[in-house]
N, C-alpha and C positions, 0 to 999 in steps of 0.2 A: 298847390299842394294836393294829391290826392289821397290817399285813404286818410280821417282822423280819429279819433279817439278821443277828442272834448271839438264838441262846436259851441259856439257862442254865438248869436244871432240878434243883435239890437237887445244886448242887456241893459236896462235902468233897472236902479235903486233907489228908493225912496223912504226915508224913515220920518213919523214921527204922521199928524193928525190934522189938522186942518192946516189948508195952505200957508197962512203964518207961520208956523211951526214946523214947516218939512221942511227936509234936510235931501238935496239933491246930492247921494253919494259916488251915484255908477250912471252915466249914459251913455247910450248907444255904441254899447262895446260888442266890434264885432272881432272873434280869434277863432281859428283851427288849428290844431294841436296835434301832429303828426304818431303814429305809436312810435316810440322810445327818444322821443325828445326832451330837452332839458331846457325847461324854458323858466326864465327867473322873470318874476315882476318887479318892477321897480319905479320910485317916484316920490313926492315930497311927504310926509307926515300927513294923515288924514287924506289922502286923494285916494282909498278905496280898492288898497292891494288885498286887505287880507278879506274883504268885503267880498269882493271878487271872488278869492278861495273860497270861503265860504260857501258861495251861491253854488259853484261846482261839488263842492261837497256835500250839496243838499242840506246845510245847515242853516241856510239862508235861504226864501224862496223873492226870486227877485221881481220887482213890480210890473216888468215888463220886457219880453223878449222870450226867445228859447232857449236853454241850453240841452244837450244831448252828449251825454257819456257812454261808450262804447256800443250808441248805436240805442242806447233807451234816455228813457226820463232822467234824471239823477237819482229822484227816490230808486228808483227799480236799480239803479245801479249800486245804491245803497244798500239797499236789499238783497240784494246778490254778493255783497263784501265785494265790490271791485276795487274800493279805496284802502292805502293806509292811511294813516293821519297822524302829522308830527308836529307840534306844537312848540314855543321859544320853551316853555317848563316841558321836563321829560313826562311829569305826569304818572310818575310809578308810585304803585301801591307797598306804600312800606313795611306791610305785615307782609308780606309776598317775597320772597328770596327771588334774586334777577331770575335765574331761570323760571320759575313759575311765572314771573311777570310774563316774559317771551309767549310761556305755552297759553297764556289767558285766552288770547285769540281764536286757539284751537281748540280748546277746553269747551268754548260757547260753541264750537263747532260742532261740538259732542265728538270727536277726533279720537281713536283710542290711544290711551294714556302712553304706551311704548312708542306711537309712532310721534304724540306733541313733544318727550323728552328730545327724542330723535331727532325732529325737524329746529327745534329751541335749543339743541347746542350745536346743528350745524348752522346754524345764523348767528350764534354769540360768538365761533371760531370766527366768522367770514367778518365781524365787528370785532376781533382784536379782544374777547373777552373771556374766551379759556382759561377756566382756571378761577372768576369770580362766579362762578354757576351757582353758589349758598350764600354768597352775600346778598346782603340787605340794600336798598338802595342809596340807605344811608352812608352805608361806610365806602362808598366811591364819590369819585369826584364830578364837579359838574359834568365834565366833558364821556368821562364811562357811563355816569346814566344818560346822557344824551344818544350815547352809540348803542344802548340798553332800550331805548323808545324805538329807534331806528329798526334793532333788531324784530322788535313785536310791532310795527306795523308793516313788516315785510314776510309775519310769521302768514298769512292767507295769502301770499302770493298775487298781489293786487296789481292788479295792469295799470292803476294810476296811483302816483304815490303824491299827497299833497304835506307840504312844507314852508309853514309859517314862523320866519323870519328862527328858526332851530338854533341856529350858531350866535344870537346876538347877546348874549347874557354871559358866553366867554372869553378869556381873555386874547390879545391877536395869535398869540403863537397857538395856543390850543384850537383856536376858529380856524387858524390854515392848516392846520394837522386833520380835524376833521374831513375841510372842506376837500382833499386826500383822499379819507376815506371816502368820503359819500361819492365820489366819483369811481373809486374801486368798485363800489358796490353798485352801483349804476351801472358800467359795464357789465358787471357778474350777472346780475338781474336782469336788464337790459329793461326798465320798468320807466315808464312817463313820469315824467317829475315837473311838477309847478312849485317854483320855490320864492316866498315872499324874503326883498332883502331890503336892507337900507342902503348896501355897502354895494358900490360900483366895481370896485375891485372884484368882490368875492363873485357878482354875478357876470363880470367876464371869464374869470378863472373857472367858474363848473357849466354855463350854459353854453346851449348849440343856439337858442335866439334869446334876444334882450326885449321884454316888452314896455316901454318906459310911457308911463303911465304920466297926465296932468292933474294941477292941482283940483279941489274938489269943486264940480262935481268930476269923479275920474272918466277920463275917454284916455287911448290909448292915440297916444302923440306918434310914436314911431316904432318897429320894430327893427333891432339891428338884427343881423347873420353872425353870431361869432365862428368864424372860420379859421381858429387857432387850429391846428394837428391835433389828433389824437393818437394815443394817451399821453394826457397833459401830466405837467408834473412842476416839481418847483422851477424849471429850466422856461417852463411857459411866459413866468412873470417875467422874466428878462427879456424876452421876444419884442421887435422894434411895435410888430402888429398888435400886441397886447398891451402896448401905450397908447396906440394909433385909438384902438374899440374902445379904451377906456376913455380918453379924450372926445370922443366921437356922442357916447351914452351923456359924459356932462355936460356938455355943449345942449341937447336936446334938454336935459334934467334943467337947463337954466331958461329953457323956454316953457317947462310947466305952469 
């Protein structure tokens, strides 16, 4: 692979205080992450996916190794808003009407106000949510404030977008409706996405590589190539090759 946009370089994790007590979460995880790939981690409970995010996200500093986001530190990438950040809770502030959620971003940008209106309903149209721009987060449903978080951490236009395990909290028809959109909007944007799953299915269905992580402490077992067509759609899941890559990911997922 050449150019990337996250390096990882002999990452460990280690939590907790004298050797009795540690917790060996993350070793010697090495990954390169190409700009506008879509790469899903994946692996058993506790082996260190979202661990992993984290440490890229700068919210985590890991005990040992490098990582480099767009060519800096992660802080400084931090620093610069190169990330969004999407979480399984939407995380909207409920005094805040969706559209002001949207403009938060740009608002701390000091952004002028006609252009964060601006930029905050052409990302609530491009998320299917026209039309809710005064409602409260309350009165939508799981899945519209999900595409409501989606929208504001797209609202800085971030070259890497991370996404911890976003879809697991709804139900299957609404998680494959989504999982729809966020590939809509993946093309639109054309932005890196690192997306924590449980579900084998969902991370053949949106990724261009599967990283399938082992049990803890997490190293990375294998990566697949999902080489389905693009643009995928519901016609993807019926594809003989989309049984082939899903059988392929649990086969490895029962070697963690």
């Amino acid at each position: 692979m050449g150019e990337s946009i996250v390096t990882l370089s002999k990452i460990g994790m280690v939590f907790g205080g004298s050797s009795g007590s540690q917790t060996v979460a993350l070793q010697d995880i090495d990954l390169r992450i190409a700009p506008g790939e879509f790469i899903s981690l994946i692996g058993p409970s506790g082996c260190g996916k979202s661990t992993l995010l984290r440490v890229v996200g700068d919210l985590l500093t890991p005990t040992s190794g490098q990582v480099q986001v767009n060519g800096k530190s992660t802080h400084q990438a931090r620093l610069d808003q190169d990330y969004g950040m999407v979480f399984q809770a939407p995380v909207l502030f409920e005094w805040r009407t969706i559209l002001k959620n949207v403009m938060l971003p740009l608002e701390l940008r000091g952004v002028p106000q006609n252009q964060q209106r601006e930029r905050a309903r052409e990302l609530l149209n491009m998320v299917e949510l026209t039309g809710f721009e005064n409602h409260y987060p309350w009165q939508l449903s799981g899945g519209m404030q999900q595409r409501a978080s989606i929208a504001r951490a797209l609202a800085i236009q971030p070259k890497l977008l991370l996404m911890d395990e976003p879809f697991g909290a709804l139900d299957e028809m609404t998680r494959e409706r989504m999982n729809m959109e966020l590939l809509n909007i993946w093309r639109q944007t054309q932005t890196t996405v690192i997306f924590v799953t449980h579900s084998i299915a969902e991370a053949v269905f949106l990724s261009t590589r599967i990283v399938v992580m082992s049990a803890r402490p997490g190293r990375i077992l294998h990566i697949t190539d999902v080489d389905l067509p693009q643009p995928r759609g519901e016609q993807s899941r019926a594809e003989t090759r989309y049984f082939e890559i899903e059988n392929a990911v649990r086969e490895w997922l029962r070697k963690a």
